[in-house]
C-alpha positions as CSV (number, residue, x, y, z in Angstrom):
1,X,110.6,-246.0,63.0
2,X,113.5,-245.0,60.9
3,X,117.1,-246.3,60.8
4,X,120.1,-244.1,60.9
5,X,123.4,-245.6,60.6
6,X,126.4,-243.3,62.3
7,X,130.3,-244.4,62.6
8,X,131.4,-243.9,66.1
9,X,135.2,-244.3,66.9
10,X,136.9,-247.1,68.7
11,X,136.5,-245.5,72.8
12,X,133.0,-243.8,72.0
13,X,131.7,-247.5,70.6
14,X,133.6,-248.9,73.8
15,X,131.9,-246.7,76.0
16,X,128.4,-247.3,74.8
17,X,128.9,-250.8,74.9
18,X,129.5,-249.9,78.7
19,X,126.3,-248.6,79.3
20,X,124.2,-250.8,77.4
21,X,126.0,-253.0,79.3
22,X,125.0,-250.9,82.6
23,X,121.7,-250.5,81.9
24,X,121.0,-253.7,80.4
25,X,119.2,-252.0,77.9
26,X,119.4,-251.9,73.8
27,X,122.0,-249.5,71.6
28,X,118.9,-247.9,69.8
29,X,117.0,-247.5,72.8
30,X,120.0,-245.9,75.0
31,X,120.9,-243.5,72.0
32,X,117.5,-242.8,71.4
33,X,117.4,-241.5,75.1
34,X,120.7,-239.6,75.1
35,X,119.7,-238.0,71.8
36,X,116.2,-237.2,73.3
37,X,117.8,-235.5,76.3
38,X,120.7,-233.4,74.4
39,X,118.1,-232.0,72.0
40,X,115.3,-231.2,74.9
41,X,118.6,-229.5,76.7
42,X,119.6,-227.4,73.5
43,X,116.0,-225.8,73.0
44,X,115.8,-222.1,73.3
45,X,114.3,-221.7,76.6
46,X,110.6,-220.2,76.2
47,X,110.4,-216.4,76.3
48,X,109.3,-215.0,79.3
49,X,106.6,-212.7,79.3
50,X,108.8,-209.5,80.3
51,X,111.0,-210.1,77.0
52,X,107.6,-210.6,75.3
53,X,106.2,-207.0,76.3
54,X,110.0,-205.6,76.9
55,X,109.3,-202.7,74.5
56,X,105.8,-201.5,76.6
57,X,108.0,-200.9,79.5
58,X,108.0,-198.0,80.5
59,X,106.0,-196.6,77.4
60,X,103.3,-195.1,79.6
61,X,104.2,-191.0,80.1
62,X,102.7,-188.7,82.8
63,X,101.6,-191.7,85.5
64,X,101.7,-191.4,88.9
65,X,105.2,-193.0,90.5
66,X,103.2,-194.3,93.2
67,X,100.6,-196.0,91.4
68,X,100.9,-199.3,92.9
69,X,101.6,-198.8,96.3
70,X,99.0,-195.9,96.7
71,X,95.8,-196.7,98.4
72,X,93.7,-193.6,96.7
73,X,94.3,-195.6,93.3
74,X,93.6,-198.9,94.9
75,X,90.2,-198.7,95.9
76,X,88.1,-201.4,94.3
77,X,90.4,-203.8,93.5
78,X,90.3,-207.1,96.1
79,X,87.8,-205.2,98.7
């Protein structure tokens, strides 16, 4: 594992100290776990499949309106 080294100031330090404290855990081990979280948090979420095939929307010209609630265009599927 690596080392970093960061300066905190005097109530951030004090505050740690707390919960290490709290969770009678270690500092690395209880930053580790913060930092883990905030950059998990901060991801882009994933792209849903609508934003994915956003520009076929409504690309199709000259389809029936009722295409998906019609039953003469729904014979064969699931019977």
């Amino acid at each position: 594992m690596k080392t970093v080294s960061i300066k905190l100031p005097p109530r951030l330090e004090a505050r740690l100290a707390a919960a290490v404290a709290r969770r009678r855990t270690t500092r690395s081990r209880l930053v580790r776990e913060i930092l883990e979280r905030h950059l998990v948090a901060s991801e882009p979420a994933p792209e849903s499949a609508l934003a994915r095939a956003g520009d076929l929307v409504g690309s199709v010209k000259r389809k029936p309106k009722d295409l998906s609630t019609n039953p003469k265009y729904l014979r064969g599927f699931g019977r």
